[in-house]
N, C-alpha and C positions, 0 to 999 in steps of 0.2 A: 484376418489379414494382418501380416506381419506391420504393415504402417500403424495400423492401430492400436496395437499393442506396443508402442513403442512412449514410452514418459520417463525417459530415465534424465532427459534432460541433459546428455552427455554424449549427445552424436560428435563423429570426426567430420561430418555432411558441413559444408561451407552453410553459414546464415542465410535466411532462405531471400535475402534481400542483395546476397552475391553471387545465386542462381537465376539462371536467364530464367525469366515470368514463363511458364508454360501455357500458353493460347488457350483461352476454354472452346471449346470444340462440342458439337451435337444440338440437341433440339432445344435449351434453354436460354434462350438469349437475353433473359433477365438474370441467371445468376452469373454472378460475379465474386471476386475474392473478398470483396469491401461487405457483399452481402451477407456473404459466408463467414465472416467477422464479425459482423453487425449480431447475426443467428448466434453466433455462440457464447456470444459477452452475454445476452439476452439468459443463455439456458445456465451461465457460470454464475452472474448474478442470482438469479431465485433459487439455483438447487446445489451450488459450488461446481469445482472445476470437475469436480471428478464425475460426476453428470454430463461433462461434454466429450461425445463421442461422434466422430465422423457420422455413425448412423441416426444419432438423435438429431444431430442439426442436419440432415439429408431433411429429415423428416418432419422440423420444425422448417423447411424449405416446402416444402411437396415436391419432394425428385426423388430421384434412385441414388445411395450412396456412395455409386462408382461415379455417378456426375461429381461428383466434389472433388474426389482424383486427380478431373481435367484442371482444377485451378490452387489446388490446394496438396501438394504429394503426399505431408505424413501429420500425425496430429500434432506431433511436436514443431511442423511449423506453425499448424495452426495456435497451438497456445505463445508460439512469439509475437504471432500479426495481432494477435486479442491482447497481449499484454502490450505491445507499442502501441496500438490503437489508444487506448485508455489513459496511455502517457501522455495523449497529445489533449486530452480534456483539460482545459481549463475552468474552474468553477470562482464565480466573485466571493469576494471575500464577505463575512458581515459585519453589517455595520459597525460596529466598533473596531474591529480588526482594520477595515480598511482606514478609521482615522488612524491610525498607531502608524500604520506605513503611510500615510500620507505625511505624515510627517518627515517624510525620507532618511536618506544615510542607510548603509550596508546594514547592521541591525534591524532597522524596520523592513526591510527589503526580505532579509532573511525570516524575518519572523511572519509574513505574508506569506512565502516559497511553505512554510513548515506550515499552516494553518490549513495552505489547497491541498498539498500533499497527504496532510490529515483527512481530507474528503474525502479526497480521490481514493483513497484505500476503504473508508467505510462505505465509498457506494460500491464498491469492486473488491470485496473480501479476500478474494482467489487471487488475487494480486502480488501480496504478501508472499504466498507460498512459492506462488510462480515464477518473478520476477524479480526477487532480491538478491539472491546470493549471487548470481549472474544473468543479469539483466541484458535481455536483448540487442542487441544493438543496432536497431533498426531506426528509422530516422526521425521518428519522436522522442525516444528516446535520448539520443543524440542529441536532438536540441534542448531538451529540456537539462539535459546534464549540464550543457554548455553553458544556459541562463545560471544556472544554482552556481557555478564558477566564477562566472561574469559577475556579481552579487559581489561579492570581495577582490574582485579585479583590478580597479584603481588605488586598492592599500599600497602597493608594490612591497606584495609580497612573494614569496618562492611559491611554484603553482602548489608542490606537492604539502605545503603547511594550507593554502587555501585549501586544497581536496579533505587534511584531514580534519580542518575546522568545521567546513561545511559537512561533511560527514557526522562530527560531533551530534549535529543539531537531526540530523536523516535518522542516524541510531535512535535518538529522543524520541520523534516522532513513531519510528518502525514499533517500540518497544510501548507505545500508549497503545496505540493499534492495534498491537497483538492483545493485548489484554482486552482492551472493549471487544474485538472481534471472539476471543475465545469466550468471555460470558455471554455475547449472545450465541454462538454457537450450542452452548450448555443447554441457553433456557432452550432454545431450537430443539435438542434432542432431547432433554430430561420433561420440559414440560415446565420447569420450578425454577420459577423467578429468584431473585435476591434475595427479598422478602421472605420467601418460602422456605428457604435455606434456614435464614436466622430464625425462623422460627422453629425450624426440625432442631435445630441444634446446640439455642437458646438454653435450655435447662441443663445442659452438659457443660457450656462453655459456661455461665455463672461458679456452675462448684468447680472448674477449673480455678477462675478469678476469687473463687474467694479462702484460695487454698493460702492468698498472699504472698506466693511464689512470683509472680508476674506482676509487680504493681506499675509497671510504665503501659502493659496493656491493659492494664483495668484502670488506668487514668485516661488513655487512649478511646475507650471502649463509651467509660463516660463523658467522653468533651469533646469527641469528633463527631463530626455532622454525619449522620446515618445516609443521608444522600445527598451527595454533592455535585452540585453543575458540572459534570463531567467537560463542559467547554472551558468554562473559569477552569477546572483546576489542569487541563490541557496549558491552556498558557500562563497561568502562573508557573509550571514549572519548565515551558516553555522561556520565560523570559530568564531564571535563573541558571537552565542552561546557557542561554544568549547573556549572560555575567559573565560564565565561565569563558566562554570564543571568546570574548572583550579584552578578558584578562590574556586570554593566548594570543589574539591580536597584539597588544599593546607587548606581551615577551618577542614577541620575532619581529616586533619593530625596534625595540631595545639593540638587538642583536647586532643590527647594522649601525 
């Protein structure tokens, strides 16, 4: 079916949130779009996006795949209603995290927005792919943009220096992401951990370092932590980005 084969992600079709809702219609009066959402985050978590197909979530339903049709037209809306869905997850912060923004002011504020965000992508992988470059704009979405705006709202600043502040700190976060997301992808497909790695490739990298070509990584290699709390070193570099916004806060307050 032409609908299903459709991911390019680049329809001229209005958001499917500016088309009239199409009635679900026939013998199922349990399915719904919310359910038909609910089904797919389910199969895009455990096995990624590209596992979700109209006919796997029919059938992670128990129905026939032309019922999903009646409330759902093409997959590509379906991957907007799963990515704004997920937008609208809020997860609590932990404990420490949450004393830092309790401390309030725009900073701590922002540094809580970048911590859930940092969740919200690791429990929803397929998110990343699907949802960044042009994100939905469906009404979770929407609001949550709205909130991360509001967050440096009272500087009275120009909106378009807030968008690209707070952007600054969304880049941050997208780009820890991708990388925890891409090593556990590896160990997922290869089988070999971290560990496993530095071991295959341990006796090669040594007579690299001790050609004394490279002695800031062989001082590197010696004195950095072989594994580090991946959440400490999220917001430590977390908060030296939030230095950096500080600093650009404090220029286009200058300004005026």
């Amino acid at each position: 079916m032409a609908a299903e084969q459709s991911t390019g992600r680049s329809s001229t079709r209005l958001p499917v949130w500016a088309r009239p809702r199409v009635a679900g219609r026939g013998p199922q009066p349990s399915l719904s779009v919310g359910a038909i959402v609910a089904a797919a985050v389910v199969v895009a978590d455990a096995e990624g996006v590209e596992a979700v197909s109209m006919r796997r979530v029919a059938g992670e339903l128990g129905v026939g795949t032309m019922s999903l049709y009646r409330y759902v037209e093409t997959k590509d809306d379906l991957l907007d209603l799963m990515t704004d869905e997920v937008y609208g997850e809020e997860s609590p912060l932990p404990e420490d995290a949450g004393d830092t923004v309790g401390r309030g002011g725009w900073r701590a504020e922002l540094f809580g927005f970048a911590v859930r965000y940092r969740a919200l992508m690791l429990r929803h992988p397929w998110v990343l792919s699907v949802g960044v470059s042009r994100p939905p704009l469906g009404p979770q979405v929407l609001r949550r943009t709205e909130r991360m705006l509001g967050i440096m709202g009272g500087l009275g600043l120009p909106v378009q220096a807030v968008s690209e502040l707070t952007g600054t700190v969304v880049a941050y976060v997208r780009g820890v992401v991708l990388v925890e997301i891409g090593e556990a992808e590896l160990v997922r497909r290869t089988g070999q951990t971290e560990d496993d790695y530095r071991g295959l490739v341990g006796p090669y990298f040594e007579q690299v370092l001790a050609s004394g070509e490279f002695p800031l990584l062989a001082r590197f290699v010696v004195e950095a932590d072989e594994h580090p709390d991946p959440d400490r070193v999220f917001r430590d570099g977390l908060e030296r980005v939030l230095d950096g916004v500080a600093a650009g806060v404090a220029r286009e307050l200058r300004r005026d």
